[in-house]
C-alpha positions in Angstrom: -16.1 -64.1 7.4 -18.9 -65.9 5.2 -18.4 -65.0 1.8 -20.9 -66.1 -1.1 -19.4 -67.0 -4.5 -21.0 -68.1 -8.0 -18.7 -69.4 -10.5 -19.9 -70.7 -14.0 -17.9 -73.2 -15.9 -14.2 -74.4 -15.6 -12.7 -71.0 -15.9 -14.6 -69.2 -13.4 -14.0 -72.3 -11.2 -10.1 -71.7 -11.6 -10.7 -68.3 -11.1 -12.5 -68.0 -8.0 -10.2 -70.7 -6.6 -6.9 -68.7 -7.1 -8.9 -65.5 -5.5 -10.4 -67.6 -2.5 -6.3 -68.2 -2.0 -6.0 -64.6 -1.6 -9.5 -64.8 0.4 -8.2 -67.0 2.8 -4.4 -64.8 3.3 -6.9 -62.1 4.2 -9.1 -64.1 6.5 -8.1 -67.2 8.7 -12.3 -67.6 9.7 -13.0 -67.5 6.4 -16.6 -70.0 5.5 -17.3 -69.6 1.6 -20.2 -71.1 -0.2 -22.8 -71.2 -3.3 -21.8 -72.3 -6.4 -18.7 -73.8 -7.7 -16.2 -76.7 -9.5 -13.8 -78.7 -8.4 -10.8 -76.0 -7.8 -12.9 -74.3 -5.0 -13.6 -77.4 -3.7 -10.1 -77.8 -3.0 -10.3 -74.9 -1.1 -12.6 -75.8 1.1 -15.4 -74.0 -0.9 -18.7 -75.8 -0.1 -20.5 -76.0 -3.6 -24.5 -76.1 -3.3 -24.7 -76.3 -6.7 -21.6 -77.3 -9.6 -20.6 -74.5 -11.8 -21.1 -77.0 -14.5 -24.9 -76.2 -14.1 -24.0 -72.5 -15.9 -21.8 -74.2 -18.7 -24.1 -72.5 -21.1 -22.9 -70.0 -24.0 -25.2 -68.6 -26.9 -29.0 -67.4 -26.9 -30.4 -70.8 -28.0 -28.4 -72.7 -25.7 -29.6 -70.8 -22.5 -32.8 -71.0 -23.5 -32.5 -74.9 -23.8 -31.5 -74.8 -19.7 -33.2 -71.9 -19.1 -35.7 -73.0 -16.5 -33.2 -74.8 -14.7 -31.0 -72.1 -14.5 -33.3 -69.4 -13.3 -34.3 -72.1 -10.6 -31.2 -72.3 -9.4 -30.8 -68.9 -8.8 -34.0 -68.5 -7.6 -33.3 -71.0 -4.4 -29.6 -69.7 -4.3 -31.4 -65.9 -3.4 -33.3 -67.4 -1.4 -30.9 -69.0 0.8 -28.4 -66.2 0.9 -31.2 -63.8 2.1 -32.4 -66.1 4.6 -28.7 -65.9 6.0 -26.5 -63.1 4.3 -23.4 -63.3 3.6 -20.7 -60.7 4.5 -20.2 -60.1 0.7 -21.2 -61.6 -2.2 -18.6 -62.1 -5.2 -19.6 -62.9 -8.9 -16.9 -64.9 -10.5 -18.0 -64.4 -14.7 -20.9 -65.8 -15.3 -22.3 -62.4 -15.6 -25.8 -63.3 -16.9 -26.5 -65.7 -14.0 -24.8 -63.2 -11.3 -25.7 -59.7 -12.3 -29.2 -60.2 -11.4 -28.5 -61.9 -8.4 -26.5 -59.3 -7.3 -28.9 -56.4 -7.8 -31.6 -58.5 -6.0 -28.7 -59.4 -3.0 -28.1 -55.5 -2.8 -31.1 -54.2 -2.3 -31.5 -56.1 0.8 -28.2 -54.7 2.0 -25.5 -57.1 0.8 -22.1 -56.1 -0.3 -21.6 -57.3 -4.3 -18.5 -57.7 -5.8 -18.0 -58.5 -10.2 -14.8 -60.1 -10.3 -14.0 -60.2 -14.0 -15.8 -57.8 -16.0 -18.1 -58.3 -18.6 -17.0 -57.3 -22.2 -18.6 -54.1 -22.5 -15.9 -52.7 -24.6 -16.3 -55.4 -27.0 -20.1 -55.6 -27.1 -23.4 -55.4 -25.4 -22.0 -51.7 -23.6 -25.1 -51.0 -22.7 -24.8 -53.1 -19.6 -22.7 -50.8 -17.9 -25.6 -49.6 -16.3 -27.1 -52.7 -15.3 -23.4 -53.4 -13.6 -23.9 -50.0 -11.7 -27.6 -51.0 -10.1 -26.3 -54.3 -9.5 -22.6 -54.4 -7.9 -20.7 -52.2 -5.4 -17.6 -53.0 -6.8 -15.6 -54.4 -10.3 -12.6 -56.4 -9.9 -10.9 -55.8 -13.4 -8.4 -58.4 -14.9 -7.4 -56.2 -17.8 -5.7 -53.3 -17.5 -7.8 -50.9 -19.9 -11.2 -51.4 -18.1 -10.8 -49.4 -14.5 -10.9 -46.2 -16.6 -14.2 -47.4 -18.7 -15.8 -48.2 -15.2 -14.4 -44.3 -14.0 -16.5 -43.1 -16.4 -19.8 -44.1 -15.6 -18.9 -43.3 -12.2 -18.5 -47.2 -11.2 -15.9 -48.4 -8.3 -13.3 -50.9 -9.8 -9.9 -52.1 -9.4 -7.6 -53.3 -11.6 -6.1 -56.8 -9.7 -3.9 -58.2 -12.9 -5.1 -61.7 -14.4 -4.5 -65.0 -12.1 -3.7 -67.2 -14.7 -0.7 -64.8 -15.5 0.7 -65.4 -12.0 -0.3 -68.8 -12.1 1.4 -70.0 -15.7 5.3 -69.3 -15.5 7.0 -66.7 -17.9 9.0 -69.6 -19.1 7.2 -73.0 -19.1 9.4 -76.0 -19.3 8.5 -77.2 -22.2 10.8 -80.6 -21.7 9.2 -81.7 -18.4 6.0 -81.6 -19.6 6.5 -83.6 -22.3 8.5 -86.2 -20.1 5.3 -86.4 -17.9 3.1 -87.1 -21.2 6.0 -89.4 -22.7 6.6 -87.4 -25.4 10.2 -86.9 -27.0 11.8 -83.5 -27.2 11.9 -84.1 -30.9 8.2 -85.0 -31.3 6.2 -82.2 -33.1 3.0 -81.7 -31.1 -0.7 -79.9 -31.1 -2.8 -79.3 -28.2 -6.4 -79.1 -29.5 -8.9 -77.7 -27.0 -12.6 -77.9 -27.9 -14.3 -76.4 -24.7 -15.5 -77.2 -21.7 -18.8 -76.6 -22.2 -21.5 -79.4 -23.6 -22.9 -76.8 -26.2 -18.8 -76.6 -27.3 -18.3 -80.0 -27.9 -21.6 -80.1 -30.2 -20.6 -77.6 -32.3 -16.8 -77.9 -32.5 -16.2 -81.6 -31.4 -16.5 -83.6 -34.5 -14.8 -80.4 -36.8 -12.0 -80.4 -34.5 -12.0 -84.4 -34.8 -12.1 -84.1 -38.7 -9.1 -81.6 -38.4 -7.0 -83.8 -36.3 -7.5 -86.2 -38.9 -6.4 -83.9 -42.0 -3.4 -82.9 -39.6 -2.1 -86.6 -39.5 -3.3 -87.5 -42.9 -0.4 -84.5 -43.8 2.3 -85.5 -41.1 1.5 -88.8 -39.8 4.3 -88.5 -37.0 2.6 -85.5 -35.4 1.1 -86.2 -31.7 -2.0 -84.7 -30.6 -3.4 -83.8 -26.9 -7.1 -83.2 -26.6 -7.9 -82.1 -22.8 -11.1 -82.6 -21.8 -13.0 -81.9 -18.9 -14.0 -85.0 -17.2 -17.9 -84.4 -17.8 -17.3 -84.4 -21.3 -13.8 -86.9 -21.8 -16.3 -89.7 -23.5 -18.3 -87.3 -25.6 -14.8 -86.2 -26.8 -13.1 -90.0 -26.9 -16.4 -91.1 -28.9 -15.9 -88.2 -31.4 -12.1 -89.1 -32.4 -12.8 -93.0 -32.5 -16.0 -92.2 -35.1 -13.3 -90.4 -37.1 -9.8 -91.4 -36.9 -8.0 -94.5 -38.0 -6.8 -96.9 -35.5 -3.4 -95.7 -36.7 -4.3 -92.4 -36.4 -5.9 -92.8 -32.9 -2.4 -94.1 -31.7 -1.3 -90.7 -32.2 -3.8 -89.1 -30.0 -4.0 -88.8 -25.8 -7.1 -87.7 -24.5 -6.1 -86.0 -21.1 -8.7 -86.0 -18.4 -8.3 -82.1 -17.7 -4.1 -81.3 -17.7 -4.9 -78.5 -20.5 -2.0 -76.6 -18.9 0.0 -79.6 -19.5 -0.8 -80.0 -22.7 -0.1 -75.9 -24.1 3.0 -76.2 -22.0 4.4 -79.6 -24.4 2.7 -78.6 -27.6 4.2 -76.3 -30.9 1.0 -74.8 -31.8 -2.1 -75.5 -30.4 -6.0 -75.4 -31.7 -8.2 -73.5 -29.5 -12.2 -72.8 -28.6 -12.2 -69.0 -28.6 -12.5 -68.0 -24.4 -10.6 -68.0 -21.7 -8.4 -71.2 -23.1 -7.2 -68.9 -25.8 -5.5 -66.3 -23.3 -3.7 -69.5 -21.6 -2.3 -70.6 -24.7 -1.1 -67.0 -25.1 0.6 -67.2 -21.3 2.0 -70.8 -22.3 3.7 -68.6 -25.1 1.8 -70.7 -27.6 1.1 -70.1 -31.3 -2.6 -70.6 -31.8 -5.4 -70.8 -34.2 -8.9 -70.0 -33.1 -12.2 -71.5 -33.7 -15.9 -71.2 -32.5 -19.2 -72.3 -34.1 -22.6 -71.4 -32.1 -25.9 -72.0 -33.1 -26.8 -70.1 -36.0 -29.3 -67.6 -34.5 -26.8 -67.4 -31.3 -24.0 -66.0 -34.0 -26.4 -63.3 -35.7 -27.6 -61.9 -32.6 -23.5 -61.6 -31.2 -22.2 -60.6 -34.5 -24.7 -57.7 -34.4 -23.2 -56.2 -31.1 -20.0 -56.6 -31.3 -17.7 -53.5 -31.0 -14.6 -54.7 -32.7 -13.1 -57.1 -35.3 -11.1 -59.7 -33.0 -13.5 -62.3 -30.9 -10.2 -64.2 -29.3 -8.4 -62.8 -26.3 -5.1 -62.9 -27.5 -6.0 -60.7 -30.6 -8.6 -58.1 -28.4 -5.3 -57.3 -25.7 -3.2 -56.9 -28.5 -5.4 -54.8 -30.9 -4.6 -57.2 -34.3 -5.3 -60.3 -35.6 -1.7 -62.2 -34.5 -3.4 -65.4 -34.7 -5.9 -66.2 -37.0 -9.5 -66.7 -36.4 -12.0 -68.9 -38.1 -15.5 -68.5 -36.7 -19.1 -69.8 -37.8 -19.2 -71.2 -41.1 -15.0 -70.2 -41.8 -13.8 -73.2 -39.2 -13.8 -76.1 -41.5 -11.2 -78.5 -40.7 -9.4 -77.6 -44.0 -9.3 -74.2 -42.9 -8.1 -74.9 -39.6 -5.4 -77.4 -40.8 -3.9 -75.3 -43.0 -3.8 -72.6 -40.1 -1.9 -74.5 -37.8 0.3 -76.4 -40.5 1.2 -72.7 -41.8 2.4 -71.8 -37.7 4.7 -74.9 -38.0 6.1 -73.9 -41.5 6.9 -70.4 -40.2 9.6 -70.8 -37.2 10.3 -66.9 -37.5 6.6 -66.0 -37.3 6.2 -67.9 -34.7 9.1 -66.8 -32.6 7.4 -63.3 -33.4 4.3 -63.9 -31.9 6.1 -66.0 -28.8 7.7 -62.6 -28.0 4.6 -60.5 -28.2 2.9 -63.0 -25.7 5.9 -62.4 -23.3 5.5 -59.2 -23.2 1.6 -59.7 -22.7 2.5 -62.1 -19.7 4.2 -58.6 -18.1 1.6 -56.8 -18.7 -1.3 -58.9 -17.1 1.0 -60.1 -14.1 0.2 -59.0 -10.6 -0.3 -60.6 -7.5 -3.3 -60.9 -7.7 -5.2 -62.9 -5.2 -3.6 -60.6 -2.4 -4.8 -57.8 -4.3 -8.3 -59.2 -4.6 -8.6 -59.7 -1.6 -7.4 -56.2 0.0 -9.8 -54.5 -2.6 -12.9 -57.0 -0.9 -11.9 -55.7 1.9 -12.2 -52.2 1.3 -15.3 -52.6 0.3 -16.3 -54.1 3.5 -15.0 -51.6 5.1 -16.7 -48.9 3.0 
């Protein structure tokens, strides 16, 4: 079974890596290929290209790797109609793989979405671009089977893989014994991204808030994951801003983001994907995201409802707060989280609601990934 996978960025690389799990259950022969990180390469996944090549969010951003990117997938269809793969399975990325797709399925290949775009929360209109171009949607949100039903679009709900992955009850005390915290120690997990156009735009205002946060409590300790492409980027930020006294307060973790949200109190997030971990890890949060400034006008324009973050989207109100554009100042964002750690009973509040979140979004889902790709195989 050769199955042909393009994942863009570190969450799509977890992603696919969880379902080529479930792949693998399904088929012992499996051979999969194309595009991918690190995670799939533990898997055996042979990466032509790394998914860090489609790290790109915004309209100005693409257009700054544009040519590269289109290259890229202009070989990749190459080389996947020169020897076709059983199926081919978008992981995200839905602006790289969409087109692929439509271009992989007129010439007779199986396509598979895994993840689905946000139609419901903008840009709806590709729902019909999604029909031209894949056979199948492999939903992780409960809600969007029935949006697909009505355009007359085949798709599955499968759960969400980092809900079976992150434990109902993450032991908070380990995790801080494996980053030589104290159980007494009150902690903040800041994650800026993991993309480069992230850590432009939020690096140095995340920085300048982890400095307002110990200028008010000097005894707090701070993780910063960071993805190993961009730990120096990150390390160079802090050290331009903080005090040495204040640095000593800090760890930069190489990765471990799922360490960090399961030792922190609250944690400071880059609106995606990391946001809906936090929520998993049972995590207050406060969420942030700058973009270029034509990038924001263009989103802000299509967007269908009020809430950008995850967390707030699945639960239909702003139960974290969210400071976007020109709002995310560090004194803004300071305040934010200082408020979570002055509010025990708010935040025990919100810890609940995420519980019953974690229910909601947990199935097994690489085993039902994988039966649904082969149904479609077999279709």
């Amino acid at each position: 079974m050769k199955i042909a996978l393009v994942a863009g960025e570190t969450s799509g690389d977890l992603l696919a890596g969880l379902l080529i799990d479930g792949l693998k259950a399904q088929w012992s022969d499996l051979q999969t290929f194309g595009i991918g990180g690190a995670r799939m390469a533990e898997r055996g996944f042979s990466a032509w290209w790394s998914s860090d090549k489609l790290a790109v969010r915004g309209y100005i951003e693409v257009l700054r790797h544009y040519r590269e990117i289109v290259g890229i997938r202009r070989q990749l269809k190459a080389r996947l109609l020169k020897a076709p793969p059983d199926v081919f399975i978008g992981v995200d990325a839905p602006d790289f793989n969409l087109d692929l797709a439509h271009d992989l399925r007129e010439q007779g290949v199986k396509t598979i979405q895994f993840v689905s775009p946000s139609i419901w929360a903008w840009r709806g209109e590709r729902v019909e671009k999604i029909k031209k171009s894949v056979d199948h949607v492999l939903c992780i949100f409960p809600f969007e089977p029935a949006i697909y039903a009505k355009h007359g679009i085949s798709a599955s709900y499968v759960g969400h893989p980092l809900a079976n992955v992150i434990p109902l009850e993450p032991n908070r005390n380990r995790a801080r014994e494996a980053l030589a915290l104290q159980s007494m120690d009150v902690v903040i997990a800041v994650l800026p991204g993991s993309r480069t156009s992230e850590i432009e735009y939020l690096g140095v205002p995340f920085a300048q808030t982890i400095k307002r946060l110990l200028q008010a409590r000097p005894l707090l300790k701070v993780l910063v994951p960071a993805v190993p492409l961009l730990q120096s980027k990150i390390t160079q930020q802090l050290t331009q801003t903080l005090s040495a006294a204040q640095l000593l307060q800090v760890q930069v973790l190489q990765g471990q983001s799922h360490l960090a949200l399961t030792a922190c109190d609250v944690s400071l997030v880059a609106s995606g994907t990391a946001t809906l971990e936090a929520a998993l890890f049972k995590r207050p949060m406060v969420i942030a995201y700058k973009m270029h400034a034509l990038s924001w006008w263009k989103m802000r324009r299509m967007k269908y409802q009020p809430w950008v973050g995850l967390p707030n989207i699945l639960c239909h109100d702003f139960i974290v707060p969210e400071f976007l554009q020109s709002d995310a100042t560090p004194d803004a964002l300071s305040t934010a989280v200082l408020a979570w750690l002055d509010d025990p009973v708010r935040s025990k509040n919100v810890t609940a609601r995420f519980t019953d979140l974690h229910h909601e979004l947990l199935r097994d889902t690489p085993r039902i990934a994988a039966e649904d790709v082969a149904r479609v195989l077999a279709a």
